[in-house]
C-alpha positions as CSV (number, residue, x, y, z in Angstrom):
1,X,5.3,21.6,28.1
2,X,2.2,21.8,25.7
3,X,-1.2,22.2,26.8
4,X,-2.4,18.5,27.5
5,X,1.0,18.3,29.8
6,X,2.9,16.1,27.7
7,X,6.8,17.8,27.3
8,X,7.6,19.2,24.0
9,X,9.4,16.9,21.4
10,X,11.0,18.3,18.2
11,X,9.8,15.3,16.2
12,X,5.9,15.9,16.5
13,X,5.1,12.3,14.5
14,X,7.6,10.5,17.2
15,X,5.5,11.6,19.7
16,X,2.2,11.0,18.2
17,X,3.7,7.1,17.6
18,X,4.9,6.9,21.3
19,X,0.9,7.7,22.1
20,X,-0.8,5.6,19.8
21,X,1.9,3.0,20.9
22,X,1.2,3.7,24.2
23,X,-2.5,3.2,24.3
24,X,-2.3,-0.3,22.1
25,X,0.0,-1.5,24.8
26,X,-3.1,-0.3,27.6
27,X,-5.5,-2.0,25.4
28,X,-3.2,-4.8,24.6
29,X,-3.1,-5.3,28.8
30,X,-6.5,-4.7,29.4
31,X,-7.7,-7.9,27.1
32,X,-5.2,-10.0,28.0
33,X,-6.5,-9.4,32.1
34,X,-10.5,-9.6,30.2
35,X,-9.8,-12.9,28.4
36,X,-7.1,-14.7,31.4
């Protein structure tokens, strides 16, 4: 496990994709419950 307690992948840019993914889908959310 790194430092910010995420575990370790080999593929550094999979990773970075899974958290950029990750916080559109939050954002994504989070308007959709704004707007209704």
């Amino acid at each position: 496990m790194d430092r910010s307690g995420h575990p370790m992948v080999q593929n550094p840019n999979q990773a970075l994709r899974q958290c950029l993914g990750h916080r559109l889908l939050l954002q994504w959310h989070s308007r959709r419950h704004h707007r209704r």
